[in-house]
N, C-alpha and C positions, 0 to 999 in steps of 0.2 A: 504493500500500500504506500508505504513512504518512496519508495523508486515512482511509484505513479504517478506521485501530487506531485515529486520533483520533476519531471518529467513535462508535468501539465505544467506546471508555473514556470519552467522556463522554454516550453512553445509557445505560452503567455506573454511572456519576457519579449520573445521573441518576433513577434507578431505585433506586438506596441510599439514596437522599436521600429521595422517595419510602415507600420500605418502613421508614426508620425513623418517618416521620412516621406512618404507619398503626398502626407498632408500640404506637406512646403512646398510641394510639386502642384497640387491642386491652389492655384493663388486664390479664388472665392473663399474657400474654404478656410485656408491658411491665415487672412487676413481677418475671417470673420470671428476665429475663436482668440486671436489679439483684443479684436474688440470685442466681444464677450467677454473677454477675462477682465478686463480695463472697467466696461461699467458694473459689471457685477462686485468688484472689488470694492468702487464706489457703493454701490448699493448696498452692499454686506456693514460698510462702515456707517453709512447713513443711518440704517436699523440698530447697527450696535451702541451708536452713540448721540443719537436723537433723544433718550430718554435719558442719558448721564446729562445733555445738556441744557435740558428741562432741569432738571435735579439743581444743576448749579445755579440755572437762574432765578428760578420759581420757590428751590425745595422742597420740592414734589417729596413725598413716601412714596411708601410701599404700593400702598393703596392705586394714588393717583396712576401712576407710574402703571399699575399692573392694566389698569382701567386706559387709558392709555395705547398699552398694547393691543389689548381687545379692540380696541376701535381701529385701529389699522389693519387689523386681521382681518375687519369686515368690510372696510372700505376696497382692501385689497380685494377680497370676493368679489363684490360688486362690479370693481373696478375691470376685471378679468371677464365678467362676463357679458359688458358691455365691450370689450375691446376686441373679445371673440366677434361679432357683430360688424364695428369698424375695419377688422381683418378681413372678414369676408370680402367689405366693401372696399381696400383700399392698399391691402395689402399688407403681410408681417413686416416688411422693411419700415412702412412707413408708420406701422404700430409703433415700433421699437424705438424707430428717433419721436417721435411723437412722447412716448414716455420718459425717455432719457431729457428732452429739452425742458417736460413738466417738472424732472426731478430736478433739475439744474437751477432753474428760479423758485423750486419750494425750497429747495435748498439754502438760495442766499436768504429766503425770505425767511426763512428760517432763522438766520444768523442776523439778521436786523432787528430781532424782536429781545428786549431785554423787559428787567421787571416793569418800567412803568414807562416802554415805551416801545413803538412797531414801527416798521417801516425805517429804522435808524432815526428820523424827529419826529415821529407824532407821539406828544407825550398820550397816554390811557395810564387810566386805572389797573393794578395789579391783575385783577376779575378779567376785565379786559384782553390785556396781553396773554392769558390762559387761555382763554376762549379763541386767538388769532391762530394761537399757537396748535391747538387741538384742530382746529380746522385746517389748517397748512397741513398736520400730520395725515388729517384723512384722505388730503389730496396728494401726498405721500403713496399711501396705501394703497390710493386709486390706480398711479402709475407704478405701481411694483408690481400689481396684480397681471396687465395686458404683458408689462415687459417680458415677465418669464414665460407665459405662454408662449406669446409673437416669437422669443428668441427659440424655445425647442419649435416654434414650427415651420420660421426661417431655415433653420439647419435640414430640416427635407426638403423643402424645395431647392435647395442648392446641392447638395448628394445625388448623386446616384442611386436607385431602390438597392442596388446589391452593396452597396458601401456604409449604408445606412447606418446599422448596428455598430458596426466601429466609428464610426464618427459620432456616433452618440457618445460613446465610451470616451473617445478623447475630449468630447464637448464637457460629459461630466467630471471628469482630471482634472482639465482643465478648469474646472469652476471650483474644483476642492483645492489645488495644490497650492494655487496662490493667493488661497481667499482671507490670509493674513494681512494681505499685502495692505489693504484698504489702512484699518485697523491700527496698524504698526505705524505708517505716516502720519496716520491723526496724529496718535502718542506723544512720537518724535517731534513732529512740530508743534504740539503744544507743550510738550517738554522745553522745548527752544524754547518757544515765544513766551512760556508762562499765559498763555493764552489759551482760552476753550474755543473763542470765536475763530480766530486766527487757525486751531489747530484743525479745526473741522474741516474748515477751507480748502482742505488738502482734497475732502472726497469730490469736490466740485472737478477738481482736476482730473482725478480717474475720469467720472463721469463725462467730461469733455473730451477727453482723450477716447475713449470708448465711441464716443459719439463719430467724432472726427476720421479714426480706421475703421468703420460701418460703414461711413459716406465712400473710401477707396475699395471695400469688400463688393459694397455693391454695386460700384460702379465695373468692377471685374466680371461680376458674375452675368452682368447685362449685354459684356460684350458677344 
């Protein structure tokens, strides 16, 4: 049994090895999991630190915070199943920058909102700025939902049917192996900066960069 698994796991090995190298050969393809991995990175760090940055400005709990979460989780539904809808009409490509561009200005709008104030000068009430805040996050949630659908169903139409299953496989790698990366920037530049605002900033950049190798992926794949 143990000759088998080793066996299996390095025709495994070997076959990953393989379909990446074919990947970089296939330019749609090759371009399109750069920029997948770019906004997803973003995205991973948006979710993880949307609610640490609430926290510091608001001093949300437990509570809030978890309540919070649940509202993104449903916005995200929502959001997915109206974009299934706009996909049919419009296309996964145009879902995905469509979402990516929402997340990019909920983003800053995000980062302009502090205790008694939105938009960077409009002074509100504490109450206020909570409520801007929770709303920005549901439209968060709205564009997180269509995005990951649109992206697993961009990746078929640009495959091969016989290619498929392994391109899934390197799409899902690829969304695990550097989904630190988001995460870690924040950290680090808000480490620098002493900054939350400042460090956050950083997932705007994934999310731009993701954006921007979509825009060369799919102009490849149209040729």
């Amino acid at each position: 049994v143990g000759v088998t698994l080793f066996a299996a796991a390095r025709s495994g090995i070997s076959n990953l090895v393989q379909r990446i190298a074919t990947a970089r050969q296939d330019k749609p393809l090759f371009l399109y999991l750069i920029a997948h991995m770019l906004y997803v990175d973003g995205l991973i760090a948006l979710f993880a630190f949307g609610g640490i940055y609430a926290q510091g400005v608001f001093d949300w709990d437990t509570t809030k915070l978890g309540i919070f979460g649940i509202f993104l989780t449903i916005t995200g539904v929502a959001g997915a199943l109206i974009g299934g809808r706009i996909n049919d009409r419009l296309g996964s490509v145009s879902v995905i920058k469509g979402s990516i561009i929402i997340l990019i200005v909920s983003s800053i709008a995000i980062l302009s909102i502090e205790k008694s104030v939105i938009f960077f000068v409009i002074p509100v009430s504490t109450q206020i700025a909570e409520l801007v805040y929770y709303l920005i996050g549901g439209v968060i949630g709205a564009a997180a939902g269509p995005l990951q659908s649109a992206s697993r169903t961009y990746l078929a139409e640009i495959t091969k049917p016989s290619e498929r299953t392994s391109a899934y496989g390197l799409y899902a790698m690829v969304g695990k192996v550097t989904s630190f990366a988001g995460p870690l920037a924040v950290g680090l530049l808000t480490a620098m900066s002493q900054s939350q605002r400042i460090g956050i900033s950083a997932l705007i950049i994934f999310l731009m960069a993701g954006l921007i190798v979509l825009g060369f992926a799919a102009r490849e794949a149209h040729r």
